[in-house]
One Martini backbone bead per residue (centre of mass of N, CA, C, O) as a GRO file, in nm:
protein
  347
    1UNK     BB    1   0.096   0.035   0.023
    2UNK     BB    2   0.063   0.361  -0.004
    3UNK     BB    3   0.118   0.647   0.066
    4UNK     BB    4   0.005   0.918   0.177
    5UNK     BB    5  -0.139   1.257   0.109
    6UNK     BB    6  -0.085   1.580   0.244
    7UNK     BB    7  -0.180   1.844   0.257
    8UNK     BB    8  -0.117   2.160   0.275
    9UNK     BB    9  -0.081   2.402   0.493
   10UNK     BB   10  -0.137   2.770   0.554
   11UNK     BB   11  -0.054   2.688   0.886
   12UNK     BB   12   0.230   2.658   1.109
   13UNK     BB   13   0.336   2.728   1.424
   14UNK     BB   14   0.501   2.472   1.483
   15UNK     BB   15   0.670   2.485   1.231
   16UNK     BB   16   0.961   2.520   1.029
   17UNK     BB   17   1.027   2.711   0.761
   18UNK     BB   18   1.191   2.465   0.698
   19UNK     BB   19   1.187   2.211   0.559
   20UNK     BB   20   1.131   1.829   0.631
   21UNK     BB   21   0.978   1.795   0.332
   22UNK     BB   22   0.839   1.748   0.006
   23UNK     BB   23   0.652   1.566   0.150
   24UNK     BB   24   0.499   1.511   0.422
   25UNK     BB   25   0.614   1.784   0.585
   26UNK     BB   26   0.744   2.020   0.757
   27UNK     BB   27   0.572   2.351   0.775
   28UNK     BB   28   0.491   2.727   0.786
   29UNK     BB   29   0.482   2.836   0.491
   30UNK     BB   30   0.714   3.035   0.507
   31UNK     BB   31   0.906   3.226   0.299
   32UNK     BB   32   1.259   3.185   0.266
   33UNK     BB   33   1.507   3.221   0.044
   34UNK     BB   34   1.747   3.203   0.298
   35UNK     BB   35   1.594   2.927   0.398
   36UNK     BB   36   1.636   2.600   0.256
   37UNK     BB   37   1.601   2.283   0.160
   38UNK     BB   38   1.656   2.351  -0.142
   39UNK     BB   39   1.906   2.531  -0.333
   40UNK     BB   40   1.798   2.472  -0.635
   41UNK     BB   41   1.534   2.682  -0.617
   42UNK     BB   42   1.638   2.908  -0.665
   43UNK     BB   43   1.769   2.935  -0.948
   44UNK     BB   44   1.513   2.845  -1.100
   45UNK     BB   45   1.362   3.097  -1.008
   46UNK     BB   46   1.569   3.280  -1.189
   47UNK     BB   47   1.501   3.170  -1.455
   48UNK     BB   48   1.171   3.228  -1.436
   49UNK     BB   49   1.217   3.524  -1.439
   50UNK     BB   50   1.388   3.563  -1.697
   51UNK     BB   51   1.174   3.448  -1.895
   52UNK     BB   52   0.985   3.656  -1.895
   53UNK     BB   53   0.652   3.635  -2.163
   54UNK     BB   54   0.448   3.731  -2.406
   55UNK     BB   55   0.295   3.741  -2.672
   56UNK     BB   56   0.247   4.077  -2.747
   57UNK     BB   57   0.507   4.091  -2.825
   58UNK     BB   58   0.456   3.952  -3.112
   59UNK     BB   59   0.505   3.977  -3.457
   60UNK     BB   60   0.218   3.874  -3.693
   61UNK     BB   61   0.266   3.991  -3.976
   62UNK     BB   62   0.432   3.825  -4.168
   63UNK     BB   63   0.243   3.549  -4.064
   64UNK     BB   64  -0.038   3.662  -4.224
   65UNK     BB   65   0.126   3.706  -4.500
   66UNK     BB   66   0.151   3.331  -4.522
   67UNK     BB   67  -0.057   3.167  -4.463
   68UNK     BB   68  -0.205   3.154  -4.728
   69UNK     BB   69   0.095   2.994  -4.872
   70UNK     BB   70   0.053   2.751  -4.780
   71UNK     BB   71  -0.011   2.445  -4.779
   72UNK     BB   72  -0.252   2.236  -4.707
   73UNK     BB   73  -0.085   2.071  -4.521
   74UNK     BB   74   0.036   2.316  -4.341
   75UNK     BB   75  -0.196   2.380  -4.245
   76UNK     BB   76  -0.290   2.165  -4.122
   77UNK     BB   77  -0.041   2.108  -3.913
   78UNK     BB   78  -0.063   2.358  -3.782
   79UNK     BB   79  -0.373   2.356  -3.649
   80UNK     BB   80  -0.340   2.060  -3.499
   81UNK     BB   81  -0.091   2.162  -3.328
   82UNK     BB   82  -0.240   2.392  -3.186
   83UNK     BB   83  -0.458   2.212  -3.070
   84UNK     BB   84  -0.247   2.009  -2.923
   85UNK     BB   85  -0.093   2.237  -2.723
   86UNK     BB   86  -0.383   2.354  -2.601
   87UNK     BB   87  -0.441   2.107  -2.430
   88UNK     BB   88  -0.174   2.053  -2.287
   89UNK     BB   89  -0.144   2.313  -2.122
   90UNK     BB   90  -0.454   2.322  -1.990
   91UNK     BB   91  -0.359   2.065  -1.825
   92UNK     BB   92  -0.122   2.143  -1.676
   93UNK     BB   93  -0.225   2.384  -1.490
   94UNK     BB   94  -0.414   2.152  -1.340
   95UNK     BB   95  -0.163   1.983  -1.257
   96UNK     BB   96   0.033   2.167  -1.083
   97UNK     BB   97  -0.181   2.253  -0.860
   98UNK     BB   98  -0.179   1.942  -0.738
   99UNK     BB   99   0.073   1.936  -0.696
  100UNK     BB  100   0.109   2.178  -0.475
  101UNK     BB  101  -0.080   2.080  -0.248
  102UNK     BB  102   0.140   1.832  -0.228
  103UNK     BB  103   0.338   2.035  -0.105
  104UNK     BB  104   0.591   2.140   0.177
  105UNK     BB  105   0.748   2.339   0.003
  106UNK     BB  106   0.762   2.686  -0.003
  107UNK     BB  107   0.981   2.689  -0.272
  108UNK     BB  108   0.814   2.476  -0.453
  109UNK     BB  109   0.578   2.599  -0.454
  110UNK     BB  110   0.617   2.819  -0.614
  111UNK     BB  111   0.747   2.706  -0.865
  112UNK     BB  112   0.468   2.599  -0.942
  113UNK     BB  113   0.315   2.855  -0.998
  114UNK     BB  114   0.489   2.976  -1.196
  115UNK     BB  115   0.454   2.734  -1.389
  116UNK     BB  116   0.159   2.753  -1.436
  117UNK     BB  117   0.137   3.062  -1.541
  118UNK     BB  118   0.323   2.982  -1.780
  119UNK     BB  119   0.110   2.787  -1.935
  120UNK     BB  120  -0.117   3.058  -1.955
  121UNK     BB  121   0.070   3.172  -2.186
  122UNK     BB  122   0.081   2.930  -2.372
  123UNK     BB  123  -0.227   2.892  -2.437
  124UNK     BB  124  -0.251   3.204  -2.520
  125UNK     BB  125  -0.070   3.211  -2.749
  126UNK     BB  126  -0.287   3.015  -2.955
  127UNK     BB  127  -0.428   3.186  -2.933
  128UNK     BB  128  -0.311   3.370  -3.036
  129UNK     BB  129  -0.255   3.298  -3.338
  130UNK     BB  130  -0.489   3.275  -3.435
  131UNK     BB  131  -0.637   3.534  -3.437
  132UNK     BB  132  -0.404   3.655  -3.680
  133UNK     BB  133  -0.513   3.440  -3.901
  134UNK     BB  134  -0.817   3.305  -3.825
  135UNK     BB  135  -1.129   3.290  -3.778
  136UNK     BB  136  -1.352   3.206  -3.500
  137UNK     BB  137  -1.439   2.957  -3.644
  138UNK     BB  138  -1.171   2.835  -3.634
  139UNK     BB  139  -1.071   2.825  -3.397
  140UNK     BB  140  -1.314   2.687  -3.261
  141UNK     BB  141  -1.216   2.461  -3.394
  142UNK     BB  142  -0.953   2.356  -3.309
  143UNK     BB  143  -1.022   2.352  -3.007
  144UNK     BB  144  -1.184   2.030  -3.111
  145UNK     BB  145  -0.965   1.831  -3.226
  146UNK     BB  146  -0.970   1.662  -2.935
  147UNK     BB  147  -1.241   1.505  -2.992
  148UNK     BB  148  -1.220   1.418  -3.316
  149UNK     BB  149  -0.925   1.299  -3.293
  150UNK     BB  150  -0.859   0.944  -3.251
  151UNK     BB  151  -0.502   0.992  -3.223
  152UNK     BB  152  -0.524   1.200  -3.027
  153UNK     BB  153  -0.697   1.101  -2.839
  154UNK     BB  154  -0.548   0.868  -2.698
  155UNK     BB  155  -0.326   1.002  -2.677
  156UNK     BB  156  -0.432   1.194  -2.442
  157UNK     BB  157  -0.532   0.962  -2.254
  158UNK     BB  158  -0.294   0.839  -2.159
  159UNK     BB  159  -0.175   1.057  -1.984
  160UNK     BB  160  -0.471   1.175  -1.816
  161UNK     BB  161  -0.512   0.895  -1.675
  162UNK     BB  162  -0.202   0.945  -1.517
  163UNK     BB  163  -0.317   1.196  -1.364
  164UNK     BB  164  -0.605   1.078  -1.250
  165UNK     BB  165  -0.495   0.884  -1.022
  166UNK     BB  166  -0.387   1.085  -0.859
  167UNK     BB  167  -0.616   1.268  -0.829
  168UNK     BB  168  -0.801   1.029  -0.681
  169UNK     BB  169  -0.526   0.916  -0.579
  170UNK     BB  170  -0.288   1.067  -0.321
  171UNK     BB  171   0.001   0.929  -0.353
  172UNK     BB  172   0.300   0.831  -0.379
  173UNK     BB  173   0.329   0.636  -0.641
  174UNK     BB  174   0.121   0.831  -0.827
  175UNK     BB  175   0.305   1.097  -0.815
  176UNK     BB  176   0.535   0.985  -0.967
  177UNK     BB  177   0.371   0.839  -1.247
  178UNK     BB  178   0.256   1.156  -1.295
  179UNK     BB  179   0.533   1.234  -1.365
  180UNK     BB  180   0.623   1.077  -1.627
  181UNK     BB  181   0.398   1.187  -1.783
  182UNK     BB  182   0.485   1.481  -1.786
  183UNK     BB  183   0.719   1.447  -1.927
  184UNK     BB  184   0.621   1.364  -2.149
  185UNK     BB  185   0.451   1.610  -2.210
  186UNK     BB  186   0.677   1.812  -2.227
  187UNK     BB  187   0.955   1.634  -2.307
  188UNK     BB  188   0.747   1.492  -2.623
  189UNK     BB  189   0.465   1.554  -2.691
  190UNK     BB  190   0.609   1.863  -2.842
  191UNK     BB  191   0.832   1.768  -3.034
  192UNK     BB  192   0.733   1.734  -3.308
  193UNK     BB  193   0.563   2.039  -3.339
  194UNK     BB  194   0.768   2.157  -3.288
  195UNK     BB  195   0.955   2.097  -3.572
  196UNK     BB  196   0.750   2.208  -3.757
  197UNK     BB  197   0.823   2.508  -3.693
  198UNK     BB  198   1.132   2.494  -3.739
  199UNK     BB  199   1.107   2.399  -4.058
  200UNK     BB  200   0.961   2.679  -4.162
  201UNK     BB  201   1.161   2.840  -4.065
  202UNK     BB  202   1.404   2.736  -4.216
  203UNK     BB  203   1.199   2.833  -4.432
  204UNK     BB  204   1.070   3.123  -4.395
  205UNK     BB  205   0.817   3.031  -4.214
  206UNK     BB  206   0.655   3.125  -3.956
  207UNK     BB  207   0.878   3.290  -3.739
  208UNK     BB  208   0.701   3.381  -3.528
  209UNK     BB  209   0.601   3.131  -3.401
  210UNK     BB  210   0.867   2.999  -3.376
  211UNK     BB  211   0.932   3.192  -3.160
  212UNK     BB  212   0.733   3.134  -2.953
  213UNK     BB  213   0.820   2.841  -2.913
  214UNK     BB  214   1.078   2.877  -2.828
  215UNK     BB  215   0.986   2.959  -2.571
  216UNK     BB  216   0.798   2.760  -2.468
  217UNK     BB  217   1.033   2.531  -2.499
  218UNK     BB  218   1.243   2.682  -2.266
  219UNK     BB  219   0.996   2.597  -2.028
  220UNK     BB  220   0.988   2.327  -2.052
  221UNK     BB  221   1.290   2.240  -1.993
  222UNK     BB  222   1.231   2.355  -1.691
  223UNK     BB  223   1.020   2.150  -1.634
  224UNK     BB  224   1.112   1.901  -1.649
  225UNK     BB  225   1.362   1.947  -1.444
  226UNK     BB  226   1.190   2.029  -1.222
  227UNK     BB  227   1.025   1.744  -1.175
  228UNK     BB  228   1.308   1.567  -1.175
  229UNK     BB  229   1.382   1.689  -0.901
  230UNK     BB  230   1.109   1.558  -0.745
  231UNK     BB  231   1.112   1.301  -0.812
  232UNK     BB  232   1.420   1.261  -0.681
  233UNK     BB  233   1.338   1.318  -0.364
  234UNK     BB  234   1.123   1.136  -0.350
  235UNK     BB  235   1.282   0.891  -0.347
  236UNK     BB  236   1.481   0.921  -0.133
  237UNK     BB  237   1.227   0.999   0.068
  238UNK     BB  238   1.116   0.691  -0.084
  239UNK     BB  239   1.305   0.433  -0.163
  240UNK     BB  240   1.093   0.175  -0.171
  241UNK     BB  241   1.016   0.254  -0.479
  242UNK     BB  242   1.287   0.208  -0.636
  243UNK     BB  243   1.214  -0.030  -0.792
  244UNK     BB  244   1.202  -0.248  -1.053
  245UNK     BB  245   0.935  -0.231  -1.148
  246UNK     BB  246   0.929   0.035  -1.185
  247UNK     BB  247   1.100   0.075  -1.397
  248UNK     BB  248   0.954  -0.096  -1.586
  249UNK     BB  249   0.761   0.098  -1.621
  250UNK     BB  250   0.873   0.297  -1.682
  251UNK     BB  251   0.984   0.205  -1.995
  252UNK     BB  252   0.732   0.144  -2.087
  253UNK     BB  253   0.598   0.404  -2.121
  254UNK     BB  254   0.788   0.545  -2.301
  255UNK     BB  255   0.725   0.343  -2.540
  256UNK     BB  256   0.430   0.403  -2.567
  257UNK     BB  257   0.466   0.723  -2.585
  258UNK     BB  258   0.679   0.691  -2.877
  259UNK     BB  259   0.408   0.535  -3.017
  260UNK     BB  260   0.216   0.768  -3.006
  261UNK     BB  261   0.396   0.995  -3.149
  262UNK     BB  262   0.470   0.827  -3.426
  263UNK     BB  263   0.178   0.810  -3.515
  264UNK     BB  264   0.107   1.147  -3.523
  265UNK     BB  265   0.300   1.190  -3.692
  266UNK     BB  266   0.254   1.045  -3.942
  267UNK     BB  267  -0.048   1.169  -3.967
  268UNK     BB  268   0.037   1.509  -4.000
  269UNK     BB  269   0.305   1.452  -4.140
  270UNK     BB  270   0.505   1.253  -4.260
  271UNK     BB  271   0.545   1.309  -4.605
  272UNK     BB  272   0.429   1.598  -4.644
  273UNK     BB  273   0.698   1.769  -4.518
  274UNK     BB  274   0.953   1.953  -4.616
  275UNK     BB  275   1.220   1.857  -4.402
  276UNK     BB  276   1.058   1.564  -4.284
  277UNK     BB  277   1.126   1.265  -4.245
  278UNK     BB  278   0.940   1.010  -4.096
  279UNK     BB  279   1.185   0.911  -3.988
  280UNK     BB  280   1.369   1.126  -3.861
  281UNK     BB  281   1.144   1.163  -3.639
  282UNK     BB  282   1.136   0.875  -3.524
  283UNK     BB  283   1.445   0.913  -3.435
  284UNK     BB  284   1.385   1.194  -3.283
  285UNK     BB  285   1.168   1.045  -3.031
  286UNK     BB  286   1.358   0.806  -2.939
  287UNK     BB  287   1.575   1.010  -2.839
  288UNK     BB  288   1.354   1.176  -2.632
  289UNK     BB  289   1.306   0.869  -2.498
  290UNK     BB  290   1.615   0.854  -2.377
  291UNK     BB  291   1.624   1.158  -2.236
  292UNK     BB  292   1.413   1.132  -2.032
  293UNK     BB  293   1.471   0.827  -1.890
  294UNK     BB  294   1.765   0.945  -1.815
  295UNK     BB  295   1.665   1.191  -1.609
  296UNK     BB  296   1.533   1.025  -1.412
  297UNK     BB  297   1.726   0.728  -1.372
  298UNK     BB  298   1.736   0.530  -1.631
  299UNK     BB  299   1.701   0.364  -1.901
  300UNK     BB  300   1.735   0.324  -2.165
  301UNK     BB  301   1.440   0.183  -2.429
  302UNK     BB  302   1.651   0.256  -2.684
  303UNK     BB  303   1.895   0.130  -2.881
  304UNK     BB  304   2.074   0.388  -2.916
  305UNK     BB  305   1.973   0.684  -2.972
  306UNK     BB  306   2.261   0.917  -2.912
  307UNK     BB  307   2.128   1.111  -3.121
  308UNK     BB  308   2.045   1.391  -3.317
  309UNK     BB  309   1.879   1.326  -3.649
  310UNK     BB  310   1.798   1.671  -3.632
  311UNK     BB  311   2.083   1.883  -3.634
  312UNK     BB  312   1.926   2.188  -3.733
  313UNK     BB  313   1.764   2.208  -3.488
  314UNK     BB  314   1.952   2.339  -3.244
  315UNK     BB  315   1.946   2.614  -3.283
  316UNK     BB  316   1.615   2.604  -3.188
  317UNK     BB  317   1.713   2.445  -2.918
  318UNK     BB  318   1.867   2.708  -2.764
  319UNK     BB  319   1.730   2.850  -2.532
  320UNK     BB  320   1.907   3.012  -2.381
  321UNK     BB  321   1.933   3.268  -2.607
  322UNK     BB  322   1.638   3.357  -2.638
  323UNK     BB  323   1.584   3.656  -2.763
  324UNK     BB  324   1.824   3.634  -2.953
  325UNK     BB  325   1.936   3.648  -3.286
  326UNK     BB  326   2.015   3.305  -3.322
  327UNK     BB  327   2.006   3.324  -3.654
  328UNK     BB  328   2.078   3.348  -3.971
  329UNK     BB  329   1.810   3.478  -3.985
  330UNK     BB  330   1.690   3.828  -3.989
  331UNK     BB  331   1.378   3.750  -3.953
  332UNK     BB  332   1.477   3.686  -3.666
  333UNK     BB  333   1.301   3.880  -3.438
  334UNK     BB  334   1.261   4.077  -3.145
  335UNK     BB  335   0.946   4.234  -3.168
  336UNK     BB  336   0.767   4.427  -3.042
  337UNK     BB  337   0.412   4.476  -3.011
  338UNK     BB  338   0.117   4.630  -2.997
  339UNK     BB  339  -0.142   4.467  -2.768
  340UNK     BB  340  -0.387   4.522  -2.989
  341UNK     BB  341  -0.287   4.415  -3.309
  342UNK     BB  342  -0.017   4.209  -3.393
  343UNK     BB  343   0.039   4.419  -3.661
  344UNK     BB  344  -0.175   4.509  -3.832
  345UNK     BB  345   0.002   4.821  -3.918
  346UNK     BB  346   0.175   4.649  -4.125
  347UNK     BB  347  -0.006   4.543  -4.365
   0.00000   0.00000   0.00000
C-alpha cells in the first residue's frame, strides 16, 4: 500500500519554516528564500523570472501575409498542431496546481506557481496566434480537434489517465508515476509539434509562431528539470519506491508514449512536409524518449538512438540564448508590438 499524501497546511506556527521534507514534511509554510531546504530551487526560481515573456510581444505581421501561402498540408498540420500544444498544455496548469497542494516546501511550491503561471501564457499563446492568422469559426473549430481526432484522442488519453489516477487517489506511488507522464508530455509528446515549426522557420516561413515556440520550448525544458528533481527527492525520501517493478514500468510507459507520439507524427506529418522525413522524426522521437528517460535515472529504453537525428534543429533549440536573434536568418528577430493590434498596422 502506498503513503498517502497529506495536503500543504495554510500555517502551521508549530512547524519550522524550513521543511523538513518535500511531501507530507513539516513546514510553517512561510517562505525566507535565505533559508530553504533545497538549494537548487532558488536557481530556478531566478531562471523562470528571466525567462518571462507574454505572446503580445510577438509581431504576427508578416506570418498573416503567409499563412494563406502555405500548402494545404502545411496548413492542416499547422493548425492541428496548435490545437493539440492547446490541449496539452490546459492540462498542464490544472496539473501543476494539483500538484502544488501536496507539495509541503514552500519555495518549490512558489516554483510550481510560477510553472502554472507560465502554462496559461503557453495555452494564451495559441490564442493570440489563431487570432492573427483565421476567422474565429475556425479558431473555434481548432479547439475541438482534441475531441475529433481518433489518434490524437488515445495519445491524449494515455497521459490524462495518468494524471487521473493521481487526481483521485493522491498517494505517493501515484505521485511518481504522475510525474513519469508529466515528462512524457512537456518532454516528449511537444517535440514533432515543435520540429514542424521550426522546420518552417528554417525555411523562412511562420517565423513569428517559430519565435513563439521557442520560447514555449525554453519553459518547457525548465519544467521537465523542475518535475526531474522533485521526482528524484520524492525517491531520496522514499525509497522503497526506487524498485525493478518500477522501473520497468518508467520503461514501459516511455516506449509506449514513443510509440503514440511517432502514430501522431506519421498521421499529421507523415512525408507531407519538405525537410523532415517520417523516419528522421521518428528518430528523433526516439532520441528524446532516451533522453527523458534518462533524466528520471532509469535505462535508456531504445538501443542507440544517442544522437540527434534532425542535427539543423540545435539552432532552434538553443534556448537558453533566449530572445537574442540566434539564427542566421535576419528574418527572426525579436520585435515586441502594440498588444492591441498583433502587428496588423504592419500590414
Amino acid at each position: 500500500m502506498s503513503h498517502l499524501l497529506a495536503k500543504r497546511v495554510i500555517m502551521d506556527p508549530e512547524a519550522p519554516n524550513r521543511s523538513t521534507r518535500i511531501i507530507n514534511g513539516k513546514s510553517s509554510n512561510v517562505l525566507n528564500w535565505n533559508d530553504i531546504a533545497y538549494p537548487w530551487a532558488f536557481a530556478k526560481y531566478k531562471r523562470m523570472l528571466a525567462n518571462f515573456w507574454t505572446p503580445f510581444e510577438i509581431n504576427m505581421s508578416q506570418d498573416i501575409k503567409q499563412f494563406p501561402l502555405l500548402t494545404d498540408d502545411e496548413k492542416d498540420a499547422f493548425l492541428k498542431i496548435i490545437g493539440l500544444l492547446a490541449l496539452l498544455d490546459s492540462i498542464q496548469t490544472d496539473y501543476a496546481g494539483r500538484v502544488a497542494d501536496y507539495i509541503t516546501d514552500s519555495s518549490i511550491n512558489a516554483l510550481m506557481i510560477l510553472l502554472a503561471q507560465q502554462e496559461v501564457i503557453h495555452n494564451h499563446s495559441y490564442s493570440y496566434v489563431l487570432s492573427s492568422l483565421v476567422p474565429k469559426s475556425k479558431q473555434d473549430e481548432v479547439f475541438e480537434f482534441w475531441r475529433n481526432e481518433p489518434i490524437l484522442r488515445k495519445r491524449n488519453d494515455f497521459v490524462t489517465n495518468g494524471y487521473k489516477e493521481f487526481a483521485e487517489q493522491p498517494n505517493v506511488k501515484n505521485l511518481l508515476k504522475s510525474i513519469v507522464y508529466d515528462v512524457i508530455l512537456e518532454g516528449l509528446f511537444f517535440y514533432s509539434g515543435f520540429a514542424f515549426f521550426y522546420n518552417l522557420a528554417r525555411n523562412q516561413k511562420m517565423v513569428a509562431t517559430s519565435t513563439m515556440i521557442n520560447y514555449i520550448n525554453r519553459d518547457e525544458q525548465i519544467h521537465v528539470d523542475l518535475f526531474v528533481k522533485i521526482f528524484k527527492e520524492v525517491l531520496l525520501e522514499y525509497p522503497e519506491y526506487n524498485t525493478p517493478e518500477f522501473a520497468s514500468f518508467v520503461q514501459q510507459t516511455f516506449i509506449k508514449a514513443a510509440e503514440l507520439e511517432i502514430e501522431w507524427a506519421g498521421y499529421i506529418i507523415g512525408n507531407k512536409i519538405e525537410g523532415i522525413p517520417l523516419q528522421d522524426l521518428s528518430d528523433y522521437i526516439k532520441f528524446y524518449t532516451n533522453v527523458r528517460c534518462n533524466q528520471l535515472g532509469f535505462e535508456r529504453p531504445f538501443a542507440g538512438y544517442r544522437t540527434n537525428p534532425l542535427r539543423w534543429i540545435k539552432a532552434y533549440e538553443e534556448v537558453d540564448l533566449g530572445k537574442s536573434d540566434f539564427f542566421e536568418q535576419k528574418s527572426r528577430q525579436y520585435t515586441k508590438v502594440n498588444h492591441i493590434d498583433n502587428g496588423f498596422d504592419e500590414l
